[in-house]
Biopython code that builds the backbone (N, CA, C, O; Angstrom):
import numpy as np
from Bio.PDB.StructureBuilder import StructureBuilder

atoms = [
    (1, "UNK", "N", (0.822, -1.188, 0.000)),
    (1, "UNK", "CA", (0.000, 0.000, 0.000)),
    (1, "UNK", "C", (0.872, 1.259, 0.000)),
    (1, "UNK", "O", (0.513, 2.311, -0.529)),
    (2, "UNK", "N", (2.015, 1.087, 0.615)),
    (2, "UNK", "CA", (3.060, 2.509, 0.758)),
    (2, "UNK", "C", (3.564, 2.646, -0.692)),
    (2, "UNK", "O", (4.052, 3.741, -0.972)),
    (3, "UNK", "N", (3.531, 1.840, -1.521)),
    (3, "UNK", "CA", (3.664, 2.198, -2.891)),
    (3, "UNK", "C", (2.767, 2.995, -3.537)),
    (3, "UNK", "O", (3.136, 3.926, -4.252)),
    (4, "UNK", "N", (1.582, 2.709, -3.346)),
    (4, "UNK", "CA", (0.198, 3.469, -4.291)),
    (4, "UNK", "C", (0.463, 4.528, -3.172)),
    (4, "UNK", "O", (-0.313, 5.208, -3.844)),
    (5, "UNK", "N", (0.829, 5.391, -2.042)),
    (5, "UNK", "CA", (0.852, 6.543, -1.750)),
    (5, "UNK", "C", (1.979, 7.460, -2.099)),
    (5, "UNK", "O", (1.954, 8.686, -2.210)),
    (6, "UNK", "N", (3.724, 5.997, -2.364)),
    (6, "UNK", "CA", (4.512, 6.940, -2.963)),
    (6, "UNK", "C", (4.197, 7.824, -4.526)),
    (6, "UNK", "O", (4.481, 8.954, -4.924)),
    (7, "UNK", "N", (3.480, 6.664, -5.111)),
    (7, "UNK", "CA", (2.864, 7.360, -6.719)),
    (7, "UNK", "C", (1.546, 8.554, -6.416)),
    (7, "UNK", "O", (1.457, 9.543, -7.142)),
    (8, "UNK", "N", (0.965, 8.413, -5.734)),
    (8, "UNK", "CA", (-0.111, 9.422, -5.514)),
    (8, "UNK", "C", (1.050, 10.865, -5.143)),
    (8, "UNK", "O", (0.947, 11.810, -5.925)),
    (9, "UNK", "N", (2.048, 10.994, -4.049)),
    (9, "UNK", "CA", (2.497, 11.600, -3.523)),
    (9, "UNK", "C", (3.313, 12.602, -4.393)),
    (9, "UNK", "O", (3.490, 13.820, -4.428)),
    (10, "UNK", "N", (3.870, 11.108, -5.320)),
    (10, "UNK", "CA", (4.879, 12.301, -6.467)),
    (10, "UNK", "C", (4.333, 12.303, -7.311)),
    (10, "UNK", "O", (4.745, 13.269, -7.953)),
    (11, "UNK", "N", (3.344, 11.678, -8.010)),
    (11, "UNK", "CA", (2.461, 11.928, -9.323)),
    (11, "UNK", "C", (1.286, 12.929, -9.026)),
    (11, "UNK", "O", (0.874, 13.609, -9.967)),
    (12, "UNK", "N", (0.888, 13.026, -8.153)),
    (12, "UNK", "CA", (-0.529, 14.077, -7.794)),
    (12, "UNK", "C", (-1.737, 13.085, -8.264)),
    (12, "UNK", "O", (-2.889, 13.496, -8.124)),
    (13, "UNK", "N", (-1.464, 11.554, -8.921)),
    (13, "UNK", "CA", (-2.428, 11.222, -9.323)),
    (13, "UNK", "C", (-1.802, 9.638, -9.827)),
    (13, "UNK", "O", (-0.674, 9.310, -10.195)),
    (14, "UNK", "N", (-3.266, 8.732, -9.634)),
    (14, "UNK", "CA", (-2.874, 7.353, -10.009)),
    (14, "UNK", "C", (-3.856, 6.946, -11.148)),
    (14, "UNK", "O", (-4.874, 7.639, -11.148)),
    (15, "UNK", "N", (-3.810, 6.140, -11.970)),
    (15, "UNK", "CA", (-4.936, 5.528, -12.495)),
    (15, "UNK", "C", (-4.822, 3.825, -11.688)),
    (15, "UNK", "O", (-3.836, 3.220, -11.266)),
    (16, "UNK", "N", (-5.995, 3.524, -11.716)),
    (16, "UNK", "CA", (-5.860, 2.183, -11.282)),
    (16, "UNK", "C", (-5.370, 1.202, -12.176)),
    (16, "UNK", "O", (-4.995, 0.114, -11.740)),
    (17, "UNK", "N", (-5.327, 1.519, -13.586)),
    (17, "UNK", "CA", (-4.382, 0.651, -14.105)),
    (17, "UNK", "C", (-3.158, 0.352, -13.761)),
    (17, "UNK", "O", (-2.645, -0.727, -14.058)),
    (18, "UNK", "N", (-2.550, 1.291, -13.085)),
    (18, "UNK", "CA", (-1.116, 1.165, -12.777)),
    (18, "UNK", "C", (-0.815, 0.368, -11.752)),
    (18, "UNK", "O", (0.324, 0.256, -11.300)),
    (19, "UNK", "N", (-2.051, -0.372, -11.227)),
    (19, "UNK", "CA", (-1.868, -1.523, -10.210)),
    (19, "UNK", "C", (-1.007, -2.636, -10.707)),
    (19, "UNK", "O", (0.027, -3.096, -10.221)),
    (20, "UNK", "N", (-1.815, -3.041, -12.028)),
    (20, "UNK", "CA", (-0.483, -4.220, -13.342)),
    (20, "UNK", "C", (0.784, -3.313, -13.284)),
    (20, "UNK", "O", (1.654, -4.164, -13.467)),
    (21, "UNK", "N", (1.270, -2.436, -13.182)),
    (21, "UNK", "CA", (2.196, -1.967, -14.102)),
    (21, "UNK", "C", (3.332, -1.767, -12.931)),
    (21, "UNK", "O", (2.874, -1.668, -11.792)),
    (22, "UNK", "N", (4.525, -1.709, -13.052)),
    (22, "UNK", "CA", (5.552, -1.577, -12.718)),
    (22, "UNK", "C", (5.386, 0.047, -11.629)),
    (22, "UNK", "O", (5.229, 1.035, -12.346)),
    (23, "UNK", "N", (5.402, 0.288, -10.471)),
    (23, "UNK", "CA", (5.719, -0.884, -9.573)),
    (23, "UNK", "C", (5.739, -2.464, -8.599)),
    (23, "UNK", "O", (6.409, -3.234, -7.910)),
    (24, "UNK", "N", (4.635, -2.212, -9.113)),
    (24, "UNK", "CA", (3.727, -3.644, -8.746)),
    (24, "UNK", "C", (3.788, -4.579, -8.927)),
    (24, "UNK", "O", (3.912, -5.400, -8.019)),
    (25, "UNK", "N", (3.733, -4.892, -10.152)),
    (25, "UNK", "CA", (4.614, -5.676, -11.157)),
    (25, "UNK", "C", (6.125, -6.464, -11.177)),
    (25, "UNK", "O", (6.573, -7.503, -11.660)),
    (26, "UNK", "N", (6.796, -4.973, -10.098)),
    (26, "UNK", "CA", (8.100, -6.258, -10.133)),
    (26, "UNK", "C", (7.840, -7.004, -8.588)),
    (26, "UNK", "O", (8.480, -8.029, -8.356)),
    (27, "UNK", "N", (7.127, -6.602, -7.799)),
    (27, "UNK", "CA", (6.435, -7.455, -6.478)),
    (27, "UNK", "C", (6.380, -8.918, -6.982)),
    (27, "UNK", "O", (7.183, -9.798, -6.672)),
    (28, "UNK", "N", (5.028, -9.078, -8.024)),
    (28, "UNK", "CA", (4.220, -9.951, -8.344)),
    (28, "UNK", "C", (4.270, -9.508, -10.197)),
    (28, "UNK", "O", (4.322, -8.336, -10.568)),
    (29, "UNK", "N", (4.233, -10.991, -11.405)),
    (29, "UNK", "CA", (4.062, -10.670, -12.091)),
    (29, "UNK", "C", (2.955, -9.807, -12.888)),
    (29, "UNK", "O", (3.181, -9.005, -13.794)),
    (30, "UNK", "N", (1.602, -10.191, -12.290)),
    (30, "UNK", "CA", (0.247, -10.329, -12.170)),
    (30, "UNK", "C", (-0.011, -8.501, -11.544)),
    (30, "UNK", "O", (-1.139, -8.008, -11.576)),
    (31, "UNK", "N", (0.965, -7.866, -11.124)),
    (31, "UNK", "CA", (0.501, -6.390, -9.907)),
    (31, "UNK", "C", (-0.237, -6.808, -8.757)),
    (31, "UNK", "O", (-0.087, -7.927, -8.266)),
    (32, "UNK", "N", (-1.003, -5.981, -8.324)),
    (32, "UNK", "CA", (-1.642, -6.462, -7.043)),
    (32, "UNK", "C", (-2.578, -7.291, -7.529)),
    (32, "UNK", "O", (-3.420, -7.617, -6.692)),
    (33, "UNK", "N", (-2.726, -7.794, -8.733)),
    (33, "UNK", "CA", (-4.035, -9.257, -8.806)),
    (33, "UNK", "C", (-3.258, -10.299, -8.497)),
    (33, "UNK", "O", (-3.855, -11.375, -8.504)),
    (34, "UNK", "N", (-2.493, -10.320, -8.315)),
    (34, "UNK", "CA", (-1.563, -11.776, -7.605)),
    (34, "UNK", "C", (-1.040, -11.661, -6.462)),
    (34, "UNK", "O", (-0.613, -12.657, -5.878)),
    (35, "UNK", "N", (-0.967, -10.280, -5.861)),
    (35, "UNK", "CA", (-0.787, -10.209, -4.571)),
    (35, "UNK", "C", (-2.559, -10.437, -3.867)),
    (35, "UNK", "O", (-2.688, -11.138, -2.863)),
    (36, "UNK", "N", (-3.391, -9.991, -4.305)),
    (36, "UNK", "CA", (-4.624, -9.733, -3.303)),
    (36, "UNK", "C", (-5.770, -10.498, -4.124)),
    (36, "UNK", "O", (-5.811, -10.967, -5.261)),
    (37, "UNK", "N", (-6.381, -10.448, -3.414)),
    (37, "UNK", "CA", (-8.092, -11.323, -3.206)),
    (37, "UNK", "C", (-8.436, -10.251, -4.403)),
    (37, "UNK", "O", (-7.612, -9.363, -4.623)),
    (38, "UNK", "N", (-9.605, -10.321, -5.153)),
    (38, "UNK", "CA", (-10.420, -9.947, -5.950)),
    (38, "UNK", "C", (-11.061, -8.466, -5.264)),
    (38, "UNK", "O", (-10.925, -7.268, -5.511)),
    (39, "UNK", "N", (-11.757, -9.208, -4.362)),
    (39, "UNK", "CA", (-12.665, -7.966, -3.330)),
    (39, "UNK", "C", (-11.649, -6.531, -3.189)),
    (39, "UNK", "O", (-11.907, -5.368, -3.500)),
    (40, "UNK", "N", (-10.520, -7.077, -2.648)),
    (40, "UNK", "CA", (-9.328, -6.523, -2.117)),
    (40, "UNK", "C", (-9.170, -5.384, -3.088)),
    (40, "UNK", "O", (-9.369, -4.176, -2.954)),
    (41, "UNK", "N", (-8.761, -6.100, -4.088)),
    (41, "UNK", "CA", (-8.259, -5.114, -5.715)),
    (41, "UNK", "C", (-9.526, -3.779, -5.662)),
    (41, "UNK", "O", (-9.533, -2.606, -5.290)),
    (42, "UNK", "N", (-10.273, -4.496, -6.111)),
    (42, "UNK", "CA", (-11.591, -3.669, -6.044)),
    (42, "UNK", "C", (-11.889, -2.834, -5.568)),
    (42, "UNK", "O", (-12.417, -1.879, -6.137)),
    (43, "UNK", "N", (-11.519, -2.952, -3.673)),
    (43, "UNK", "CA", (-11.941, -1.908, -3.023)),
    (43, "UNK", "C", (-10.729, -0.710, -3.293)),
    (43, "UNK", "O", (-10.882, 0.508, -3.390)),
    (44, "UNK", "N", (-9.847, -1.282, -3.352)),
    (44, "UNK", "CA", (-8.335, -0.306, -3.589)),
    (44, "UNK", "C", (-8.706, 0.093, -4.784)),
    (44, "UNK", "O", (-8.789, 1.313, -4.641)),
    (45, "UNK", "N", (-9.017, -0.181, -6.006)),
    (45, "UNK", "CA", (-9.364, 0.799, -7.269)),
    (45, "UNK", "C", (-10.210, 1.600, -7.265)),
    (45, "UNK", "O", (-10.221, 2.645, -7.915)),
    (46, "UNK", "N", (-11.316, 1.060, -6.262)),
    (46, "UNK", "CA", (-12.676, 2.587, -6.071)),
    (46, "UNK", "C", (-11.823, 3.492, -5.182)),
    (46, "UNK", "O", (-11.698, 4.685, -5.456)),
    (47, "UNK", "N", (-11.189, 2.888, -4.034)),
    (47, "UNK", "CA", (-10.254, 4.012, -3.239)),
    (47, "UNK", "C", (-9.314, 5.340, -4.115)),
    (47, "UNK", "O", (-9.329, 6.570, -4.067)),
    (48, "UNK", "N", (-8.559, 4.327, -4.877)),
    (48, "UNK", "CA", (-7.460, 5.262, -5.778)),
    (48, "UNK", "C", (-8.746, 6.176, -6.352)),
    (48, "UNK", "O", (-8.706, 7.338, -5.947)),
    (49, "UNK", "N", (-10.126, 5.785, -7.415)),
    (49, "UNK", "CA", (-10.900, 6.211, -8.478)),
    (49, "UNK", "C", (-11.375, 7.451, -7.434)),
    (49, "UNK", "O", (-11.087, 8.604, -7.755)),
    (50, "UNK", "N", (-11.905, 7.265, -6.528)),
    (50, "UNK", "CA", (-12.476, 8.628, -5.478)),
    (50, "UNK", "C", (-11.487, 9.458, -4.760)),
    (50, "UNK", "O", (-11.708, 10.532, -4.200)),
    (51, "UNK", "N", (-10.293, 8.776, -4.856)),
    (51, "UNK", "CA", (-8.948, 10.078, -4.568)),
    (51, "UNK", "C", (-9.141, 11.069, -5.444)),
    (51, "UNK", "O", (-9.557, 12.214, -5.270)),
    (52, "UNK", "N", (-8.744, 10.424, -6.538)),
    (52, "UNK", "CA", (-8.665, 11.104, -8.130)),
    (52, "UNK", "C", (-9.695, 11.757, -8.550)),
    (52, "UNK", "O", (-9.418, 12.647, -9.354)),
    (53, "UNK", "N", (-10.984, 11.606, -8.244)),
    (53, "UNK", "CA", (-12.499, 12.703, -8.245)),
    (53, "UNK", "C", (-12.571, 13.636, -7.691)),
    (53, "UNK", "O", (-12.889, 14.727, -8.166)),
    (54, "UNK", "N", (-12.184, 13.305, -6.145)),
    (54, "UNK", "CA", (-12.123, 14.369, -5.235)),
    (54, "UNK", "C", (-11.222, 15.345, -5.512)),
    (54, "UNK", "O", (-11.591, 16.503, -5.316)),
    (55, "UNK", "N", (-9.484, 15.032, -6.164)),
    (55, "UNK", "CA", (-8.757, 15.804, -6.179)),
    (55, "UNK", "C", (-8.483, 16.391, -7.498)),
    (55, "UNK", "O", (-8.446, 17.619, -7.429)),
    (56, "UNK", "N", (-8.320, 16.019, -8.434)),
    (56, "UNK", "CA", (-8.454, 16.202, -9.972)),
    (56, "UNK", "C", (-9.923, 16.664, -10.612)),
    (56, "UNK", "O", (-9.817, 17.468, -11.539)),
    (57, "UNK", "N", (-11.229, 16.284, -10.263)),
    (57, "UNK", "CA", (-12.365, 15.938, -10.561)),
    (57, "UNK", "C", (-12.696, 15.458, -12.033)),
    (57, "UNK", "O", (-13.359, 15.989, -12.923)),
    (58, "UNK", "N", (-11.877, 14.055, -11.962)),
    (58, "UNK", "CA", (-12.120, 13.131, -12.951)),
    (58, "UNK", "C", (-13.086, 12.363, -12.839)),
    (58, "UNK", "O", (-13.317, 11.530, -13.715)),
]
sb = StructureBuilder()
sb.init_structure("model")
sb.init_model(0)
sb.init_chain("A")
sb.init_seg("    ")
for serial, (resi, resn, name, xyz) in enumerate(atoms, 1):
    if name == "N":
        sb.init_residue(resn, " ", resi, " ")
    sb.init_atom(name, np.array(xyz, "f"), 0.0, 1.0, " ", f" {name:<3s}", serial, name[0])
structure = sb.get_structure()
């Protein structure tokens, strides 16, 4: 999780795609879908998606 706040922190912004993508990625091949439960992913992508509304208003 201290990863998706270092990218929020220095990017101002995440997409939840970037869960697959490198940094994540070199964790687990898969990103966090091979680290976590389904539910898990999920709730962390609406989390990141309502950061990014609230702060961007995407």
């Amino acid at each position: 999780m201290s990863i998706t706040v270092n990218i929020l922190t220095n990017n101002d912004v995440m997409r939840p795609a970037q869960l697959a993508q490198p940094p994540f990625s070199d964790i687990h091949f898969e990103g966090v879908f091979g680290l976590f439960d389904d539910s898990a992913v999920m709730d962390l992508r609406n989390r990141i998606k309502d950061v990014v509304a609230k702060t961007v208003g995407e």
